[in-house]
C-alpha positions in Angstrom: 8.9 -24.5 2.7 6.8 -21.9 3.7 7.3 -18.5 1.8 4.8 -15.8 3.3 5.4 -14.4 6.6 1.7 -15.0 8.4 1.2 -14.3 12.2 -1.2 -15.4 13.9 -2.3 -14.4 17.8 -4.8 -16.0 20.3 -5.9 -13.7 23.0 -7.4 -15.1 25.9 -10.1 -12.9 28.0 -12.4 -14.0 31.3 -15.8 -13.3 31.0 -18.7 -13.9 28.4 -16.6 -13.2 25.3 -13.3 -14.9 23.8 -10.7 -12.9 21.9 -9.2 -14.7 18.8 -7.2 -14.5 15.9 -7.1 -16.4 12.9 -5.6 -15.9 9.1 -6.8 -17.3 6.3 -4.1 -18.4 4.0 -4.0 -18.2 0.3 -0.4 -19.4 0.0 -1.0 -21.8 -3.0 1.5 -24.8 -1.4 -0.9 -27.3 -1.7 -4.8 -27.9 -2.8 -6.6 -25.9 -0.3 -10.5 -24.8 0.0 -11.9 -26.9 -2.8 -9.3 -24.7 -5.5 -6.6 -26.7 -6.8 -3.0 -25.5 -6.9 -1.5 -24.3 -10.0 1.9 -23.3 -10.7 1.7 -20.9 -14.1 1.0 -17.2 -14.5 -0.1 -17.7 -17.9 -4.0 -15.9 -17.5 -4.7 -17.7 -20.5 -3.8 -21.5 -19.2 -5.0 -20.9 -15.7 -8.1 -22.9 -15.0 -10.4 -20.4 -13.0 -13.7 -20.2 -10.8 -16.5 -17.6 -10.4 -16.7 -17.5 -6.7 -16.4 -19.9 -3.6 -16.3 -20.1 0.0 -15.8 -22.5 3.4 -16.1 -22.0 7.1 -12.7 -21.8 9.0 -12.5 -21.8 13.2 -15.6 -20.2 13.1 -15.2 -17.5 10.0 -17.3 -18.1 7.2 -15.4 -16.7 3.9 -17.0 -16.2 0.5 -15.7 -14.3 -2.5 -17.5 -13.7 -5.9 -16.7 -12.2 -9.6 -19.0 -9.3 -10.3 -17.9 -8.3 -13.5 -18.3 -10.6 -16.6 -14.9 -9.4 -17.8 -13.2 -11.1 -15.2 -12.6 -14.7 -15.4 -12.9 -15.2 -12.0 -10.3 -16.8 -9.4 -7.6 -19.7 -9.2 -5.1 -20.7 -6.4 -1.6 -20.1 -8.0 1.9 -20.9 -6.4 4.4 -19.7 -9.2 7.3 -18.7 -6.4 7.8 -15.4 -4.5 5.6 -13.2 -4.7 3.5 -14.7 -7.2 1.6 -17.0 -4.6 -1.8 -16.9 -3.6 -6.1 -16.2 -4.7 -5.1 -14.6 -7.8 -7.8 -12.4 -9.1 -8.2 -12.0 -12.9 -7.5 -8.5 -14.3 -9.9 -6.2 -16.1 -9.7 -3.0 -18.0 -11.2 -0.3 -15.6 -13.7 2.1 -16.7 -17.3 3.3 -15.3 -18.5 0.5 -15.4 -15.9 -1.9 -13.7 -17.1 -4.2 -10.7 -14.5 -5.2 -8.5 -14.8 -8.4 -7.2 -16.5 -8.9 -3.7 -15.3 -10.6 -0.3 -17.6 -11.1 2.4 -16.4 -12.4 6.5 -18.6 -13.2 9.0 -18.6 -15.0 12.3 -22.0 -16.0 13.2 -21.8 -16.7 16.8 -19.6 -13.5 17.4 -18.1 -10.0 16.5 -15.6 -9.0 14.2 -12.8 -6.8 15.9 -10.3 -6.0 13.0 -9.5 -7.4 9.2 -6.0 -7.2 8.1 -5.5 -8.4 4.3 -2.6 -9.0 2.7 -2.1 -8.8 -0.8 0.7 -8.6 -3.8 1.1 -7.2 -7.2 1.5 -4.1 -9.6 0.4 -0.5 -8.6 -1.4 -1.3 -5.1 0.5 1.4 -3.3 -2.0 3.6 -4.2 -4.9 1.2 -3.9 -8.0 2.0 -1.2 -9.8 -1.3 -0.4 -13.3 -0.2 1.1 -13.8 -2.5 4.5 -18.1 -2.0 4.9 -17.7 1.4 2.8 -14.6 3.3 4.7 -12.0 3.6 2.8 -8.4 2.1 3.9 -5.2 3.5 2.4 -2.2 0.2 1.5 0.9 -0.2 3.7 3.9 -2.0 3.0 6.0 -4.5 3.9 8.8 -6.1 1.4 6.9 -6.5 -1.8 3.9 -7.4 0.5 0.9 -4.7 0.5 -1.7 -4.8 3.5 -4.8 -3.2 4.4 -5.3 -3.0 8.5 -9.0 -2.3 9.3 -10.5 -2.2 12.6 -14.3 -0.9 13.4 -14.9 1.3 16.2 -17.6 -2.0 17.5 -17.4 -5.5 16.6 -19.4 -6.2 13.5 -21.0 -10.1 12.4 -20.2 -9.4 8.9 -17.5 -7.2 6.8 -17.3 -6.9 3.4 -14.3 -5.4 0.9 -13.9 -5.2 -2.9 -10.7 -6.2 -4.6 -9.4 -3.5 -7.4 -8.0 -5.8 -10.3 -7.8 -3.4 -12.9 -6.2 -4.6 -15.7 -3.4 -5.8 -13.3 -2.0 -8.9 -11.6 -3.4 -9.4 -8.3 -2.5 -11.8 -5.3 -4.3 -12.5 -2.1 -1.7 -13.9 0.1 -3.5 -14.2 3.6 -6.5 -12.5 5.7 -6.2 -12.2 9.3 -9.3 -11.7 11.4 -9.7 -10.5 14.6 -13.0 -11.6 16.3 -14.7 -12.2 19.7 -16.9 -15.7 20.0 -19.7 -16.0 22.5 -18.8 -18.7 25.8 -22.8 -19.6 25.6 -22.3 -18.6 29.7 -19.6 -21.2 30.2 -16.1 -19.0 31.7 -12.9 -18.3 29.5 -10.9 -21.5 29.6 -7.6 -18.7 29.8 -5.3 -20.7 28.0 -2.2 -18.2 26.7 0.7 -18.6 25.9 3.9 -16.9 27.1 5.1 -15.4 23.8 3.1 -15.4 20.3 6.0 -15.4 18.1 9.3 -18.0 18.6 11.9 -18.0 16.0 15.0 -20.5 16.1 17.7 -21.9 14.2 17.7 -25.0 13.1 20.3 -27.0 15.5 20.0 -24.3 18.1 18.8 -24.9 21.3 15.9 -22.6 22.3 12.9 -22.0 24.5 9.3 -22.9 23.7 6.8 -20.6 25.0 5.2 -21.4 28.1 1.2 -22.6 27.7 -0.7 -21.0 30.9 -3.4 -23.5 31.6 -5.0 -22.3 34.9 -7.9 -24.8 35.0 -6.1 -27.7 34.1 -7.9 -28.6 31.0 -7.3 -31.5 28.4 -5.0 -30.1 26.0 -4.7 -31.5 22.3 -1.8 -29.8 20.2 -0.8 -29.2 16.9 1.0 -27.7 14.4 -0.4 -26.6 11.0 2.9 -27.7 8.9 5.0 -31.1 10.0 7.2 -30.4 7.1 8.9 -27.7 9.4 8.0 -29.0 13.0 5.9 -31.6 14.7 4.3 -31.5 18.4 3.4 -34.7 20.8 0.9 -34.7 23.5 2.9 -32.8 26.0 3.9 -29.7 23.7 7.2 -31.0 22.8 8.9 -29.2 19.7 10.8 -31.8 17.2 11.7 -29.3 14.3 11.9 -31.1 10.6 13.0 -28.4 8.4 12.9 -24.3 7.0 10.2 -22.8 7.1 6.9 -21.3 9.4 4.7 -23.4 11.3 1.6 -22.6 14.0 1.7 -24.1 17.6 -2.0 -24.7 18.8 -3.2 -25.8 22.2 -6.8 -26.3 21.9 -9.3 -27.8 24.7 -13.0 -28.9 24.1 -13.5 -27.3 27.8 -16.0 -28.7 30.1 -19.4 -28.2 32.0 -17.8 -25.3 33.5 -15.3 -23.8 31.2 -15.9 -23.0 27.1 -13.7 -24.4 24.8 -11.1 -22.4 23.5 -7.3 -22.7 22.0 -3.9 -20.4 22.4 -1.6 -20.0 19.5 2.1 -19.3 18.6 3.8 -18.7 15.0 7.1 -20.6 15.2 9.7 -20.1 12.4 12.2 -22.1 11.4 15.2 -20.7 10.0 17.3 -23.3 8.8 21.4 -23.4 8.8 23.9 -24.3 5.8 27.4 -24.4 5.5 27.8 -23.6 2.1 26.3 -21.1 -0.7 24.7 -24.1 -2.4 22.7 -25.1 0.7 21.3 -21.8 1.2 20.2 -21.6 -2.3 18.9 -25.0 -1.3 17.4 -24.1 2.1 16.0 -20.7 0.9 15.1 -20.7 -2.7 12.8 -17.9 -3.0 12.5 -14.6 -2.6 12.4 -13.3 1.1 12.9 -16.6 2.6 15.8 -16.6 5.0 18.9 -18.8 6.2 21.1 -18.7 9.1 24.6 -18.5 7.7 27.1 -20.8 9.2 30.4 -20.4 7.0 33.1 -17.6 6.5 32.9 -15.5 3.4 35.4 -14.2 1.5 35.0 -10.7 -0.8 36.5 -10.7 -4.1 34.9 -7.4 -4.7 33.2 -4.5 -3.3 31.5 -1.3 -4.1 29.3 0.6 -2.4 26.6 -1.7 -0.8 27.9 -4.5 -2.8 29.9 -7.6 -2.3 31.2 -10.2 -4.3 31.7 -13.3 -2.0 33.3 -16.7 -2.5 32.7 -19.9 0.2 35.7 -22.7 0.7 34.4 -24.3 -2.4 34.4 -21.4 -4.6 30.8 -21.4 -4.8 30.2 -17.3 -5.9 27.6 -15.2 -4.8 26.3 -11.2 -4.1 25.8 -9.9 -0.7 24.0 -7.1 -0.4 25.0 -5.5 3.1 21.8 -3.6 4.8 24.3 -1.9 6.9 25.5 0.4 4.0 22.3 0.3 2.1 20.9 3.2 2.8 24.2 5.3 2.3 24.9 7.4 -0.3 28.6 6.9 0.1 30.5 5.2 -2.3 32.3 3.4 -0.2 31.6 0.2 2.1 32.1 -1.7 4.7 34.4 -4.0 2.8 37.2 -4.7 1.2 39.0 -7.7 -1.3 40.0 -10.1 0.8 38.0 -9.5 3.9 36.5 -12.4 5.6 32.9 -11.9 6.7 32.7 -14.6 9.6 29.6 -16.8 10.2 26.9 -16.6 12.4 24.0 -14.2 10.8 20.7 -14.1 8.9 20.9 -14.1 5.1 17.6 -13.1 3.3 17.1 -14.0 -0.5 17.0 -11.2 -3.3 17.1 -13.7 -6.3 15.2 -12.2 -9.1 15.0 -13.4 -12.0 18.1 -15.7 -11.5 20.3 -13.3 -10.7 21.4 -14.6 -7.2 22.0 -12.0 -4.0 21.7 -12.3 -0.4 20.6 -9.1 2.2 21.7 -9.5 5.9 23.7 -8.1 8.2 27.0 -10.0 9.1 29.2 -9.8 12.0 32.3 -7.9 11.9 35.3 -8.9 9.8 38.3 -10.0 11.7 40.3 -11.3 8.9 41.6 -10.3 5.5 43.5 -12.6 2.8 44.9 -13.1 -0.1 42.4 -12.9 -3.5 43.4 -14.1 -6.4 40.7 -14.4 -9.6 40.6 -17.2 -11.8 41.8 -16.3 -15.9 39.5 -17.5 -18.6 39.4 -17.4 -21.9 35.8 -17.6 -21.9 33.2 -17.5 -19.6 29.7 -18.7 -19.3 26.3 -18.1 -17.0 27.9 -20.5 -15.0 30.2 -18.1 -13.8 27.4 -16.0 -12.1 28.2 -13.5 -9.6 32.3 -14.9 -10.3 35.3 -12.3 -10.6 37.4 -13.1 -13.4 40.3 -12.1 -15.7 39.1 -12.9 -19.3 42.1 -12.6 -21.3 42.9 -11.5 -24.9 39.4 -9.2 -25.1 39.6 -7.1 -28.3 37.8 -3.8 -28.5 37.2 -2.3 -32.0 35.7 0.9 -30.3 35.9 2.3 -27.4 34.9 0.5 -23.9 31.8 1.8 -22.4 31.4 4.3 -19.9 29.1 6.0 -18.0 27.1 2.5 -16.7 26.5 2.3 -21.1 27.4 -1.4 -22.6 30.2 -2.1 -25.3 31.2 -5.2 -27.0 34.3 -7.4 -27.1 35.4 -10.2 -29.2 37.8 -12.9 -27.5 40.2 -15.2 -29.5 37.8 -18.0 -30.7 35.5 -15.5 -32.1 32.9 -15.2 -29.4 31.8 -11.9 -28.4 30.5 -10.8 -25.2 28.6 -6.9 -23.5 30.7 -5.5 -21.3 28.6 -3.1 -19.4 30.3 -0.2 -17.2 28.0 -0.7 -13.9 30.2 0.5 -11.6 31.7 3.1 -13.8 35.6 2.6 -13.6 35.4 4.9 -17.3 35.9 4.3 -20.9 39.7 2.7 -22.3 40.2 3.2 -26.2 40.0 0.8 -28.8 42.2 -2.2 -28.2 43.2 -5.7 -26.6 42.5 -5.9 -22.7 42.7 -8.3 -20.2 39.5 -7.3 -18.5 38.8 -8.1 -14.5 35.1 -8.2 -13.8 31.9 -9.1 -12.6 30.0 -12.5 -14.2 26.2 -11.3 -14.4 23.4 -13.2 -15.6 19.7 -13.2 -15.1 17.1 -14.9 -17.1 13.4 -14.8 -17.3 10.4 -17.0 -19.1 11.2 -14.8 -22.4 14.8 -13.2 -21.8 18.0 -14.1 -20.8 20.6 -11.5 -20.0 24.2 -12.0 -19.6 27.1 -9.5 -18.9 30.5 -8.8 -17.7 30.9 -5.5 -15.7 34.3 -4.3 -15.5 36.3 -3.3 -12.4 40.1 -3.1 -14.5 41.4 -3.1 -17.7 44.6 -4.0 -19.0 46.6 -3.6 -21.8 47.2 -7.0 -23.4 49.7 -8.5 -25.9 48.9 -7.1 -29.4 49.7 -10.2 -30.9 51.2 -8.1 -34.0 52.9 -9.3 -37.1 56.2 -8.6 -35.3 55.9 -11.2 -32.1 55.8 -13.8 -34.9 58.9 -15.6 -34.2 57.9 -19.4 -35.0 56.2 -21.1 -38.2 52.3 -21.7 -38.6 50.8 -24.8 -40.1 47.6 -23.0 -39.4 47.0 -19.3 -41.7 46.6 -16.3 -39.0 44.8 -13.4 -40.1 45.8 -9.6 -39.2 44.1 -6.6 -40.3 45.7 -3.4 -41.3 45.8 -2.0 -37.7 47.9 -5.1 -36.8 45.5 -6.8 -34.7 44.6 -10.4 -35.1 41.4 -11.3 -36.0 40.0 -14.9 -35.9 37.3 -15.2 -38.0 37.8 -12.9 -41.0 35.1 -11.7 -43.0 35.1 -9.1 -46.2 37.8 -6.9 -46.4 41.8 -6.6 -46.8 44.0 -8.9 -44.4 47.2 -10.2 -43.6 47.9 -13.6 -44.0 50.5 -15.3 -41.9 51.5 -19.3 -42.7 54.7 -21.1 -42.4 56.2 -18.1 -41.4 55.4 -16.0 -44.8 53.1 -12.7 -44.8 51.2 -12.3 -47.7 48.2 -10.0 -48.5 44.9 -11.5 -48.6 41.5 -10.8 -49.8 38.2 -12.2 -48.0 34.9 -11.7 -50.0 
């Protein structure tokens, strides 16, 4: 599946000249431009090169290390963001070279450069295009630089900063006019440059405009998410983003030239796990064709549940700007089908953006009661029973810790601060949150209710144990007792006992 949104626009002019488009893509899905694909971010086990470059639809490309400090490039696909050239960091100082990139189109002008890049502190990062400086833009966690010369230019060259920071190049559109060698425009166009559908959905393929009648030869860059037969016929595969090319070798009379559309694929589940499954990473995007219910909300939150109890977060865009604690929904409201889900997963912590339809319906919510829970439970509202505080719970979005009957003990951290309870045994309502990394793993309940519990004092004993209990002097039971004075109950008896 495709993960970086590229566009890519063939304009077609009469006369002596041909306006084109093409982007160079870094995306890292497979082997590309002599670099092989590798999947780690580890500097230190990434295989890299001191410069290369290849001829593309008539843009030759080269890019080369200029400082001995770097190690130079490699073509990395780790997921997300992390895809593309990546560029070895340096410590900056004086003396720093930034690594060089060169474009030219020999038998034509340069019109406009737009790059594309990822990575830490490039908000504030200049790229130089032929010496004038060009301040970043963003889009999503995407940074580009658009650069267009007041006259077309053969060659343009840029420096990458990579100071002491990770660096991607994702893509590089150019924007370039080719000489016709006197021959006229063949004027191929199509209708629309950008088609998006649904997978399942009927739709509309932009119309080629073909004027001259000219022998047409199509393609599409990625088969994996649609193919194209000899008449322009869309069969669509799977998720993901493809590019539509008519091209014609032209004749005696007319040049040779091609018309492009992007085409994206957004592809359809029924359940949570098939848009986990259809959209894995972050930003890619899946049509949502299943009800929702909340078992929690606050603020721009939701805590959603499909017909198989699958559990996930919704973040709804509607309310994300607001500073309003409260939201669009409600427990029990059912968000219908029908919309455009985009994946915030990070770091395995699962969460959807989008913006649903309106709810219609509201039912019943009742949450599952545990007496333990796992990272399975992820994004889950439960009732974990028989919690025992020895301090206070947290407050103020601060974490506190609570011990459950077999002896494990879990953080409960106060994120949507409902306030601190005192010391004692709760059955606690809450959120299931975990999120792991290469070198961390975090894992958390976040309250939304607390309630008092049965003590389980010496009192409610009414029965005989085989098994010894143990109680300490506040009355509350404790299951795995460690130094200090207890109460022992077994067969019925309290006695006093000591634990060393």
């Amino acid at each position: 599946m495709k993960k970086e949104l590229l566009f890519c626009v063939t304009l077609s002019l009469s006369g002596l000249a041909l306006a084109n488009e093409h982007t160079i893509v870094f995306d890292g899905e497979n082997d590309m431009y002599g670099l092989q694909r590798q999947t780690t971010v580890n500097v230190n086990s990434l295989e890299f090169v001191q410069d290369f470059s290849f001829k593309e639809d008539g843009i030759e490309f080269s890019i080369k290390n200029t400082d001995p400090a770097c190690k130079g490039f490699a073509l990395v696909n780790s997921g997300g963001t992390n895809a593309g050239l990546f560029i070895s960091s340096v410590f900056f100082s004086e003396s720093t070279q930034f690594p060089e990139v060169s474009l030219s189109v020999p038998d034509g002008k340069i019109t406009g450069v737009k790059l594309y890049m990822s990575g830490d502190g490039l908000m504030s990062v200049k790229v130089p295009f032929n010496g004038q400086e060009i301040s970043s833009q963003q889009e999503g966690k995407i940074f580009y630089w658009d650069w267009k010369p007041q006259e077309g230019i053969e060659t343009v060259r840029f420096t990458v900063d990579n100071s002491f920071l990770e660096r991607y190049i994702h893509s590089i559109e150019v924007s370039y006019t080719a000489d016709l060698g006197g021959k006229e425009d063949c004027a191929l166009a199509f209708s629309n440059t950008e088609l998006e559908v649904i997978m399942g959905q009927e739709f509309t393929a932009p119309a080629l405009s073909n004027p001259y009648n000219l022998p047409i030869l199509w393609s599409s860059s990625d088969e994996s998410v649609a193919t194209v037969d000899a008449t322009g016929n869309l069969t669509l595969i799977g998720g993901g983003k493809t590019m539509i090319e008519a091209k014609t070798e032209g004749d005696d009379t007319y040049a040779a030239g091609n018309a492009k559309y992007a085409l994206t694929v957004v592809p359809s589940a029924l359940t949570l796990l098939q848009m986990i499954e259809y959209a894995p990473g972050f930003l890619d995007r899946v049509y949502v064709d299943f009800p929702l219910t909340v078992t929690y909300a606050n603020g721009a939150l939701a805590y959603v549940v499909d017909a198989e109890n699958n559990a996930s977060c919704l973040e709804n865009t509607k309310n994300a700007a607001s500073t309003s604690s409260t939201t669009t929904y409600k427990v029990g409201n059912v968000i219908p089908e029908g919309w455009i889900a985009t994946n915030y997963t990070i770091n395995e912590s699962i969460s959807w953006r989008g913006v649903p339809g309106e709810v219609k319906e509201t039912v019943e919510v009742t949450y599952p009661v545990l007496k333990s829970v796992s990272p399975d439970d992820a994004n889950r509202v439960v009732i974990l029973e028989d919690v025992t505080f020895t301090t206070p719970t947290a407050s103020e979005y601060e974490t506190a810790y609570g011990t459950v009957p077999d002896g494990t003990e879990y953080v409960f951290q106060d994120s949507f601060n409902i306030g601190s309870k005192p010391a004692g045994k709760y059955n606690v309502t809450g959120v299931v949150n975990y999120s792991k990394t290469s070198s961390r793993e975090y894992f958390f309940i976040a309250p939304i209710a607390y309630e008092k519990a049965q003590e389980g004092g010496i009192d409610d004993l009414e029965s005989p144990e085989s098994s010894p209990r143990y109680f300490n002097i506040q009355g509350l039971e404790v299951s795995n007792p460690e130094t200090g004075v207890f109460i022992k109950i077994q067969d019925g008896k309290a006695s006093k006992a000591f634990i060393k």
